[in-house]
LUMPAVO-37240 format. One record per atom (N, C-alpha, C): residue in one letter; x, y, z. Coordinates in pm, whole numbers, plus 50000, padded with zeros to 5 digits. Layout:
BEGIN
aXYZ...
***
This chain:
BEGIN
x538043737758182x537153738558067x537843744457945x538703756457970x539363760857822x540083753157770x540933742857881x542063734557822x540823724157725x540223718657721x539173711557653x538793718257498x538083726057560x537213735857414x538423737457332x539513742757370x540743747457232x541013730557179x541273720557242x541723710057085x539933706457066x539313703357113x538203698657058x537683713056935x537883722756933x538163734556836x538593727356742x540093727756758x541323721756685x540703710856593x540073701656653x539593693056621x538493689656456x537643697256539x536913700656453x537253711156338x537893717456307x538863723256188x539523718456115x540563704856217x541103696256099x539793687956025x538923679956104x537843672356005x536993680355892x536943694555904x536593699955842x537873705755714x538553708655704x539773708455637x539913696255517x540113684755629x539713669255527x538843662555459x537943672755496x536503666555426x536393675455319x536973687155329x536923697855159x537713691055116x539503688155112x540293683555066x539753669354955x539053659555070x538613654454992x537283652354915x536423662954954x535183665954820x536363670954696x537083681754695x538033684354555x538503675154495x538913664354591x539873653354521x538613649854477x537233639854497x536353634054380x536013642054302x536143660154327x535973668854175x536973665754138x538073667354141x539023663454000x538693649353932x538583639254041x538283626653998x537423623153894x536173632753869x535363630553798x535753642153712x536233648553647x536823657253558x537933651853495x538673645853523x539473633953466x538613621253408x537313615853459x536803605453397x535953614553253x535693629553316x534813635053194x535603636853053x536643636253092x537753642152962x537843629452884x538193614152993x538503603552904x536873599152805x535963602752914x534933598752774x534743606852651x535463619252682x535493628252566x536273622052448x537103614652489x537943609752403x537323598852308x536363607252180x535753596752097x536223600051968x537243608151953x537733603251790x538263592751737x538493597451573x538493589251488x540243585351496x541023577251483x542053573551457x541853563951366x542213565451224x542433555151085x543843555451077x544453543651079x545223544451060x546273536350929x546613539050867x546603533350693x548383528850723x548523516250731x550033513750662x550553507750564x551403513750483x551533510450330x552803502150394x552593490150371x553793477550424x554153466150334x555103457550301x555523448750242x555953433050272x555563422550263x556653413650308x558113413450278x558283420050170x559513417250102x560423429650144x559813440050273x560813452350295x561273446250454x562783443850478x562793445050619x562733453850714x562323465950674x562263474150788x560703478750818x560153465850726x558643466050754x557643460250904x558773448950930x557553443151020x557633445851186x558863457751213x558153462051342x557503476051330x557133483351231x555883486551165x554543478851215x554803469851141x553703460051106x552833458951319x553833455151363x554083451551514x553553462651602x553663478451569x553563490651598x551693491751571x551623490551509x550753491851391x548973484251518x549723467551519x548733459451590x548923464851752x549803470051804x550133476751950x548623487951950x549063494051846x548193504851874x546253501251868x546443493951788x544563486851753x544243482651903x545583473651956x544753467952127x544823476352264x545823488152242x545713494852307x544353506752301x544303512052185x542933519952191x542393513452083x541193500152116x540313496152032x539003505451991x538653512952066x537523519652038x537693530951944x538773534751972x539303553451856x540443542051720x541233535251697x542323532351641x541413520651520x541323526951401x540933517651277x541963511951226x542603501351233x544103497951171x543673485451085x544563496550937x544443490950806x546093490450730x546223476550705x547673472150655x547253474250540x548173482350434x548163479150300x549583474350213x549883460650151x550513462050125x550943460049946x551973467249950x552253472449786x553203459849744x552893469149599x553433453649503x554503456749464x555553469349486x556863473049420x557853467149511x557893457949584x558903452449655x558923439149602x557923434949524x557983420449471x559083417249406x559903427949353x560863426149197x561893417649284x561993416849433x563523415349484x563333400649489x562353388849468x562453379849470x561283369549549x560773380649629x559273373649679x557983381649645x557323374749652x556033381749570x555083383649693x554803391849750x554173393249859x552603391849876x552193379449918x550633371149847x549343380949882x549743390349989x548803401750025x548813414849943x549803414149842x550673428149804x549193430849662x548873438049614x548113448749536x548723461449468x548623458949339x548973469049212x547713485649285x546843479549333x545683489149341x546153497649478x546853488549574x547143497649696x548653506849680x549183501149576x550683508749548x549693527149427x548943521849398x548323534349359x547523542449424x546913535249522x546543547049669x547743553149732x548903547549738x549883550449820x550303564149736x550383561249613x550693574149492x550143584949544x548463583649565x547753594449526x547823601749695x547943595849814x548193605249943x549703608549928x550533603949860x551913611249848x552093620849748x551143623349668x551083632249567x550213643149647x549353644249717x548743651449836x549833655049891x550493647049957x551443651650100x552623660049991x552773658949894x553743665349795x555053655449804x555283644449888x556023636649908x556943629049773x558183627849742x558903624849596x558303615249534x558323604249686x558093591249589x557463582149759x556763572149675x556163561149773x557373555649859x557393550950002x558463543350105x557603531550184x558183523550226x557733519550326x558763514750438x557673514450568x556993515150583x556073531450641x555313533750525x554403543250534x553243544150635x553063555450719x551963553450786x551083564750765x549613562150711x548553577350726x547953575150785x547473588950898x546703592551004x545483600650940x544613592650905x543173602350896x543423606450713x544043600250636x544633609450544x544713624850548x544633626750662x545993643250702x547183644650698x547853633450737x549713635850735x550193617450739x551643620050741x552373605950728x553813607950824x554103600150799x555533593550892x555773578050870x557173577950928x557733562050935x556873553351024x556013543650989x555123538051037x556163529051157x556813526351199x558223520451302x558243531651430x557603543551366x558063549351500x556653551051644x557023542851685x556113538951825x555943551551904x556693562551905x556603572052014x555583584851963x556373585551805x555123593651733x553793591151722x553573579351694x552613571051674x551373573651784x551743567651920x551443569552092x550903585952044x551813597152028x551663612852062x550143613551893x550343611751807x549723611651707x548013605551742x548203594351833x546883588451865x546263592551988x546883601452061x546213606352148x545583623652112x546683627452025x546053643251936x544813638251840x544343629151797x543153630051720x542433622451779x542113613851874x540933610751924x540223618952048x540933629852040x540613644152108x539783652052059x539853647751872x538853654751775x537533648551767x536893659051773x535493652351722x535453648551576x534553636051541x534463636051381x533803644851322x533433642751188x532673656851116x531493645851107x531803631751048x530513619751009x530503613451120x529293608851126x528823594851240x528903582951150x528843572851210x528083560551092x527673551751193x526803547951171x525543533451197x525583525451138x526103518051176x525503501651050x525393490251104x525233480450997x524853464851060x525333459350903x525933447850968x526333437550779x525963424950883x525583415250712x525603404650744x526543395450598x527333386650691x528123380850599x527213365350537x527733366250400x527083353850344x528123345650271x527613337150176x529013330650175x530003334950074x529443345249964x530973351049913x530773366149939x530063373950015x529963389249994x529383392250122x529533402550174x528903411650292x527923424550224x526863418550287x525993432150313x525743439350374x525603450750395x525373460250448x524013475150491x523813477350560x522853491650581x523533503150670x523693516350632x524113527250714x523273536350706x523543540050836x522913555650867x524093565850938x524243576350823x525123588250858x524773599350872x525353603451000x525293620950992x526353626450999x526013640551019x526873650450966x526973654150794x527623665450760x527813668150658x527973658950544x526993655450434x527873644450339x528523648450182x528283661150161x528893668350046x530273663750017x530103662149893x532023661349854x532533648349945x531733638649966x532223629350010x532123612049957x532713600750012x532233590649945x532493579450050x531393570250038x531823558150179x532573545750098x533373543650198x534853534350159x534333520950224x534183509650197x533783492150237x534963491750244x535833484250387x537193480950391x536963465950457x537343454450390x537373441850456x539073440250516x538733435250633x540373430850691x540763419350743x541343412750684x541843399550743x542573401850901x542333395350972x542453397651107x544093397551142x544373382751092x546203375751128x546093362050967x547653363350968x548163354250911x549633354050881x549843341850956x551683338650945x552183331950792x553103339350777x553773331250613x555363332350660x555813319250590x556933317950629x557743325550470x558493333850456x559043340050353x560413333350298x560483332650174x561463322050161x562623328650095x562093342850075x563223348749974x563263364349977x564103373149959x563953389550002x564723389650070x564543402850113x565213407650264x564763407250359x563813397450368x563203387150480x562853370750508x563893369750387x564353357750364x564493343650503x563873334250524x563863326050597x563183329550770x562493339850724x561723343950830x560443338750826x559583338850931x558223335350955x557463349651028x556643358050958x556123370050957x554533369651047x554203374751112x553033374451129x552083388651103x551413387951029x550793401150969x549683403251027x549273412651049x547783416551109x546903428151031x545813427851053x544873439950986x545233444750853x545333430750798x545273427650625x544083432450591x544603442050471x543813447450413x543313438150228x542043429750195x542183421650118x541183427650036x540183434450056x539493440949955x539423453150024x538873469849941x537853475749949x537273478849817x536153492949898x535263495549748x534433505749806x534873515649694x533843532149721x532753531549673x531783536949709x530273540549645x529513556949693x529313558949614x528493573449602x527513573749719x527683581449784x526593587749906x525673597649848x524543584249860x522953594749791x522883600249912x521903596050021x521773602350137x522653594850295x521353601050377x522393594650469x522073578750499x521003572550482x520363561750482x521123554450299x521383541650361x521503534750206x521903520050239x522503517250141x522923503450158x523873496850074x524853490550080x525783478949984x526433468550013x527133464749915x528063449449936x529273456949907x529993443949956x531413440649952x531573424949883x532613420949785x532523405949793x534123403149886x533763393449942x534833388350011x535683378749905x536863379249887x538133371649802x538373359749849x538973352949762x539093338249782x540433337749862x541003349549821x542363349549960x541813345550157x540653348750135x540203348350283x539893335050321x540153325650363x540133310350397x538743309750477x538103296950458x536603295750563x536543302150717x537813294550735x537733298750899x538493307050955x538703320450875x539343327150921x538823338550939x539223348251068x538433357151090x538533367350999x537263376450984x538063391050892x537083399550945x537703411850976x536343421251006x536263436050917x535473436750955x534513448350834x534633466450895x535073471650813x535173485450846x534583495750752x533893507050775x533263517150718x533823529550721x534233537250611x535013550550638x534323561250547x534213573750602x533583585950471x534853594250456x534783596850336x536403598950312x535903613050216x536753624450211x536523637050117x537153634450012x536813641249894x537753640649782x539313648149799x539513652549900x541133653149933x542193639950006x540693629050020x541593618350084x541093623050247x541043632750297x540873632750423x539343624050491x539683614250589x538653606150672x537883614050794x536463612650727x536033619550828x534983611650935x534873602550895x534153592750970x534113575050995x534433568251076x534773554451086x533983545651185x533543532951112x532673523951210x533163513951195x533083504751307x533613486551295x532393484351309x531813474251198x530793468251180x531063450651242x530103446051269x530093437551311x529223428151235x529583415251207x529113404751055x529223393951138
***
């Protein structure tokens, strides 16, 4: 009889042993799923880019990596400037208006002078929009943050303008909501520059925006959509509350 009772003992200690082991393992399991839903910040991500710069388009490439890897936190907005035109191509996406946004967060960042390819995070900080590793470490430190704004909305597209309704919370002092339309993709074959005889494919073209004053948190506006945007081409609609330092404090993908 003793030879019996000691492993059937035995026995029963190890199943008991394995069965805590693994209740802890589904506590961690679910403490790891609690953290990833935590993960609801904002990532905007702004790149000041060119056709006419070659050290622009694996930027450009970096840029669309990051939108499909975290679609839910990653707002990715191409902007590109018009001071690269002088070298011989005129870059058909390029804007006098976005080479003067680029001014005014480098005059923030205290930065000499405009580069590309430029990348802003949240309008908080910048870097070489090319670098993939920063980029990765950069997008996982702010969608860790909570936002300060929410936004709600709904648009409906018509045939030259998008409308719109939002509902925001959080703080809205000292702030202003940004209409950002984005062309989805479009390939151009470049015929001249320092990207001369290449065929480019651009993504999260930036072709209009437009600020408006936040009465409350309830309101409403348009956007007109540009004749740059072809019938059948996709473009989608983004919402940002932005402070008068440039810093983003809140972002929605609307759906039209």
């Amino acid at each position: 009889m003793k030879r019996l009772i000691i492993p059937s003992l035995f026995a029963i200690i190890l199943t008991f042993m394995a069965f805590k082991e693994f209740n802890e393992s589904k506590s961690s399991d679910t403490i790891g799923e609690s953290s990833v839903i935590l993960e609801n910040g904002i990532v905007v991500l702004e790149l000041f880019t060119s056709q006419g710069c070659s050290s622009c388009p694996p930027a450009d490439i970096q840029l669309e990596r990051a939108k499909n890897e975290y679609p839910e936190n990653v707002f990715a907005l191409s902007y590109h400037v018009d001071y690269w035109n002088y070298i011989g191509w005129k870059d058909p996406f390029s804007s006098r208006a976005f080479t003067i946004k680029q001014q005014a967060y480098n005059r923030k960042f205290e930065s000499q002078s405009n580069y590309t390819p430029q990348l802003v995070i949240n309008g908080v900080e910048h870097f070489v929009g090319s670098n993939g590793a920063k980029l990765t470490s950069k997008i996982h430190q702010y969608r860790n943050k909570i936002p300060e704004n929410t936004i709600k909305a709904v648009g409906t597209r018509g045939e030259d303008r998008i409308t719109f309704k939002y509902d925001i919370g959080g703080i809205l002092k000292n702030k202003k909501l940004r209409a950002v339309l984005v062309l989805d993709e479009r390939t151009t074959q470049v015929k001249r520059g320092e990207n001369k005889n290449r065929t480019l494919k651009n993504a999260n073209i930036v072709i209009a925006e437009k600020y408006q004053e936040i009465l409350s948190g309830k309101g409403s506006g348009f956007i007109e959509i540009p004749k740059i945007a072809k019938e059948n081409e996709k473009i989608s609609f983004i919402l940002l509350i932005e402070k008068n330092n440039l810093e983003i404090t809140g972002a929605e993908k609307v759906e039209i």
